[in-house]
C-alpha atoms as a printed R data frame, in Angstrom:
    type eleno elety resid chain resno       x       y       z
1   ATOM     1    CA   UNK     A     1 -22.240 -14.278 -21.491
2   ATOM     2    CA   UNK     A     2 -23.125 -11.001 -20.486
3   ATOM     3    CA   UNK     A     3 -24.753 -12.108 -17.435
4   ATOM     4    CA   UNK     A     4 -22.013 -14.315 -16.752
5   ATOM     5    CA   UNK     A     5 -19.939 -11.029 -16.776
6   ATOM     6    CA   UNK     A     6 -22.562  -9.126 -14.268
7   ATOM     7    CA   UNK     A     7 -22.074 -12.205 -11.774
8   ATOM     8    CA   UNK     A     8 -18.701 -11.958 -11.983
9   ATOM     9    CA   UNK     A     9 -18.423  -7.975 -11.442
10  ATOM    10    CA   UNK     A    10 -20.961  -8.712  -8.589
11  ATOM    11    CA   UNK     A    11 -18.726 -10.539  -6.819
12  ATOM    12    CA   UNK     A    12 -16.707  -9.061  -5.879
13  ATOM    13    CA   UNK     A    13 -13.504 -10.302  -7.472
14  ATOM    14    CA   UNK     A    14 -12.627  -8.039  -9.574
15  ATOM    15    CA   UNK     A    15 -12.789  -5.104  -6.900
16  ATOM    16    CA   UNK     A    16 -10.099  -7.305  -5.116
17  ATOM    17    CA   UNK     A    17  -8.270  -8.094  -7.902
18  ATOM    18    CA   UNK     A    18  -8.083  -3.976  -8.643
19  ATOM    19    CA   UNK     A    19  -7.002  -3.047  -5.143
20  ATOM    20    CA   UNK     A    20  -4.299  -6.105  -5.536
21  ATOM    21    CA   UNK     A    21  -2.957  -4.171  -8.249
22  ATOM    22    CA   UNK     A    22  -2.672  -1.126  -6.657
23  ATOM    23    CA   UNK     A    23  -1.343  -2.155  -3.972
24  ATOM    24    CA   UNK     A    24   1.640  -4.149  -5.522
25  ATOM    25    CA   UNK     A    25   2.138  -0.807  -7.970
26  ATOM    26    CA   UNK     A    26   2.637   1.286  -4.873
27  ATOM    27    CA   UNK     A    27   4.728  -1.843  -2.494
28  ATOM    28    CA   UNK     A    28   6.926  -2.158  -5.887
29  ATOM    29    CA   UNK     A    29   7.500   1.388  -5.637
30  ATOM    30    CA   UNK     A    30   8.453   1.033  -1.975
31  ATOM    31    CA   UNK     A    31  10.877  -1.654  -2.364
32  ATOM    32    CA   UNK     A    32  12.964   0.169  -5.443
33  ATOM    33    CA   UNK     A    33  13.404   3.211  -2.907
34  ATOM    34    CA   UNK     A    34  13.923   1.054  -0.293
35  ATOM    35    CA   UNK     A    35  16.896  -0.574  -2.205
36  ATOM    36    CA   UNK     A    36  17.829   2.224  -4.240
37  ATOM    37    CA   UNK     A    37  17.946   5.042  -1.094
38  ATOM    38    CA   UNK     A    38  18.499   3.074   1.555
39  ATOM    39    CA   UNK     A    39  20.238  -0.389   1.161
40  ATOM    40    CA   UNK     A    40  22.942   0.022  -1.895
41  ATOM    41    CA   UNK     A    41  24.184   3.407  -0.737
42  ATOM    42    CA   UNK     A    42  25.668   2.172   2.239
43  ATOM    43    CA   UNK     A    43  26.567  -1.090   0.912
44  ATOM    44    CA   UNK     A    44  28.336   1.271  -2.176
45  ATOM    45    CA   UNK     A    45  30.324   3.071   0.561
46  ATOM    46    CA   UNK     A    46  31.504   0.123   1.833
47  ATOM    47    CA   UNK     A    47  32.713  -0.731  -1.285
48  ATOM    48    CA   UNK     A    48  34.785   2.336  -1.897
49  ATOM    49    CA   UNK     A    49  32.152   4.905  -2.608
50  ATOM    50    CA   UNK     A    50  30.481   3.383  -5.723
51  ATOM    51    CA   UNK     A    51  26.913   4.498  -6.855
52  ATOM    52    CA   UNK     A    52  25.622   1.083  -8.197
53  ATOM    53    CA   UNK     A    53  23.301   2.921 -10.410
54  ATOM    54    CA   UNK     A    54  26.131   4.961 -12.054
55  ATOM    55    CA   UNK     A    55  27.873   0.934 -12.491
56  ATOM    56    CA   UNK     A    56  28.454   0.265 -16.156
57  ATOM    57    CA   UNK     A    57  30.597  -1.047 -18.758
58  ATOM    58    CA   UNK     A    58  31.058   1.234 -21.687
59  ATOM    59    CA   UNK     A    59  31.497  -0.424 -24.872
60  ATOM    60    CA   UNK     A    60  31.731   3.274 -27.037
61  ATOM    61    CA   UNK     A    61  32.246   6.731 -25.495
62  ATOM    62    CA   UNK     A    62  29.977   9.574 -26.632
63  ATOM    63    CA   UNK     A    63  31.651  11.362 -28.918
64  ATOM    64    CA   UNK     A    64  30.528  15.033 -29.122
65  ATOM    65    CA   UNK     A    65  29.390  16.774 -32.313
66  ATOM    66    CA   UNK     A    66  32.321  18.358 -34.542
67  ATOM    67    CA   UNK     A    67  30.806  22.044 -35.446
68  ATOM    68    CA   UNK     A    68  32.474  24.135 -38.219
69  ATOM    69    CA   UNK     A    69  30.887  27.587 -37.237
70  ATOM    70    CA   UNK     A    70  27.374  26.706 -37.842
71  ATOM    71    CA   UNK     A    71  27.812  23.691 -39.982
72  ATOM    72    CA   UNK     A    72  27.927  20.295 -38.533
73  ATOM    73    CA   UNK     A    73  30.575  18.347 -39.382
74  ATOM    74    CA   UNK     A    74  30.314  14.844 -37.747
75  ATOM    75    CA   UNK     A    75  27.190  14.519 -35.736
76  ATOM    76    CA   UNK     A    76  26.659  14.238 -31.947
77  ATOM    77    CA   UNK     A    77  27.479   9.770 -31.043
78  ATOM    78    CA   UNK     A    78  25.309   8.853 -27.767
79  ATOM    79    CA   UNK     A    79  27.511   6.478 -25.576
80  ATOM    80    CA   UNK     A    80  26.821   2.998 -25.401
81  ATOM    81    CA   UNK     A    81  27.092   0.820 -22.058
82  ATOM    82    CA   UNK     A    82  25.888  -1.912 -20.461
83  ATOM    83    CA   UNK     A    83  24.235  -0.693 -17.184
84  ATOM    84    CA   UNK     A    84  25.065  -3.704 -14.691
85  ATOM    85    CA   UNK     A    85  24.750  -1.592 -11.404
86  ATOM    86    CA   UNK     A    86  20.725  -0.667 -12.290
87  ATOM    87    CA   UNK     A    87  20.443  -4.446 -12.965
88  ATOM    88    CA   UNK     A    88  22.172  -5.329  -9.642
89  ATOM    89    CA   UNK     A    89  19.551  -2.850  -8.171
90  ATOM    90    CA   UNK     A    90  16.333  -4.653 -10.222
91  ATOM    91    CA   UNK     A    91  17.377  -8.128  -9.374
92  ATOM    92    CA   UNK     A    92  17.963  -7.013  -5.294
93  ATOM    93    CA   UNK     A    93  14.298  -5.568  -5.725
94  ATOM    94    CA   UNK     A    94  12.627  -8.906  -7.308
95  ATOM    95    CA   UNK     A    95  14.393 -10.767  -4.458
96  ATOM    96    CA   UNK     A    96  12.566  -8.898  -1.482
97  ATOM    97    CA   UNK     A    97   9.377  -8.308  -3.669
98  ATOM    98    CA   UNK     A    98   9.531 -12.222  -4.176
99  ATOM    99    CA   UNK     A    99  10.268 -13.036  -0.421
100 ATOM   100    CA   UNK     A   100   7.409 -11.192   0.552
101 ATOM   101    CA   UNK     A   101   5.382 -12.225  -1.868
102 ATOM   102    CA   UNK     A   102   6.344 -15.737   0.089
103 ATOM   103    CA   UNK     A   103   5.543 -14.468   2.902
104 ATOM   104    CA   UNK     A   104   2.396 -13.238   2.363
105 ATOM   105    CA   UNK     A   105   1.145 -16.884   0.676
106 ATOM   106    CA   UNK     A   106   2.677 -18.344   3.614
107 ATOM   107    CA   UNK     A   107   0.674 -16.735   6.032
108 ATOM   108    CA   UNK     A   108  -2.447 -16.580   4.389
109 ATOM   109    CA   UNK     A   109  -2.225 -20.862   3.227
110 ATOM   110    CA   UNK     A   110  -0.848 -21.399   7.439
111 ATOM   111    CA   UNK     A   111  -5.093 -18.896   8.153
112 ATOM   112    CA   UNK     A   112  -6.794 -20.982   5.703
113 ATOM   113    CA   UNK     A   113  -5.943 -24.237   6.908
114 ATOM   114    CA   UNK     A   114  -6.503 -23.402  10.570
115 ATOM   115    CA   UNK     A   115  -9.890 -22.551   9.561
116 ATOM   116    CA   UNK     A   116 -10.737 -25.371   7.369
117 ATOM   117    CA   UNK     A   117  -9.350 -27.406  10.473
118 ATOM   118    CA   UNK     A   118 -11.081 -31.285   9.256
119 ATOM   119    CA   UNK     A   119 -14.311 -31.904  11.517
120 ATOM   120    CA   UNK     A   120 -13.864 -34.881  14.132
121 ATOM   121    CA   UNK     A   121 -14.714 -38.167  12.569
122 ATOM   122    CA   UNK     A   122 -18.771 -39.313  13.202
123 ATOM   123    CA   UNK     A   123 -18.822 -42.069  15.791
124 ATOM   124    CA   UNK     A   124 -19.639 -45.471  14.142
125 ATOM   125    CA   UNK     A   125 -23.389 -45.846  13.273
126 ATOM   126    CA   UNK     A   126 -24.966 -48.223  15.615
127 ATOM   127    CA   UNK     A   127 -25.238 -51.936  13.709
128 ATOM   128    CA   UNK     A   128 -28.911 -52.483  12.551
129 ATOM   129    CA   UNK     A   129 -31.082 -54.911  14.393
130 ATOM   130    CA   UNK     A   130 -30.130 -57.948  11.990
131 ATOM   131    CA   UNK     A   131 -25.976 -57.542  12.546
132 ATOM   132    CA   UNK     A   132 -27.306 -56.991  16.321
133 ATOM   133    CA   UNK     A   133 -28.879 -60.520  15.946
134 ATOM   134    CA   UNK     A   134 -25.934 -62.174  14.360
135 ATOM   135    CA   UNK     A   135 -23.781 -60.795  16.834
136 ATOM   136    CA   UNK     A   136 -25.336 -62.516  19.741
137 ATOM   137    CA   UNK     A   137 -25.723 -65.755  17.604
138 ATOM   138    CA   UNK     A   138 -21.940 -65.663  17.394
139 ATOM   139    CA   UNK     A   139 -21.356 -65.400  20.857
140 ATOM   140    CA   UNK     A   140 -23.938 -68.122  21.817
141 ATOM   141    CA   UNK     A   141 -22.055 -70.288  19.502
142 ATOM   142    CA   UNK     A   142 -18.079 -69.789  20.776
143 ATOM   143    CA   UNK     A   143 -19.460 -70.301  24.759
């Protein structure tokens, strides 16, 4: 098994498969800016000036803490809300990370297949010296 492994490392494929991590870390990190800073804030002006990030629904306000001099009386309430806008701004990121991810399949499938283009058919193999034989008995016979 542990040789197995040493092939394996030797290969090459998990080099690959380490800078095809990277790679989609860093692209991920491109697209959220790219639809964060550059595609919702115009599309949020267009709408009336809305920040989709700030988009939410608040199902309870925060409620701040109630101090009697030092003493607390009712404790600091952190408000609850259902962040739609930052999921409207994931699900716009998984769509071009997803399309490219298309793309990039597409492309490399449409290079692989023009490389492993099939090899013209052989030409027949000649008939061997009996079929040969036959052959002319055949025609002998129809004249």
């Amino acid at each position: 098994m542990l040789k197995e492994f040493k092939e394996f490392i030797q290969k090459g494929n998990v080099l690959e498969m380490a800078v095809g991590f990277i790679m989609a870390t860093y692209f991920g990190a491109i697209v959220k800016s790219l639809v964060n800073d550059i595609i919702m804030p115009p599309i949020g002006r267009l709408l009336g000036g809305v920040d989709f990030a700030e988009l939410k629904m608040v199902i309870q306000e925060a409620v701040p803490a109630v101090m009697d001099g030092e003493n607390v009386i009712t404790p600091e309430t952190a408000e609850v809300a259902i962040m739609y806008g930052n999921f409207i701004n994931v699900v716009i990121t998984f769509v071009i990370v997803a399309f490219t991810v298309f793309l990039v399949i597409k492309m490399y499938n449409n290079y692989l297949k023009k490389k492993e283009e099939p090899a013209p058919a052989p030409a027949p193999a000649e008939p061997s010296e009996d079929i040969k034989l036959l052959m002319e008995i055949r025609d002998a016979l129809k004249k």
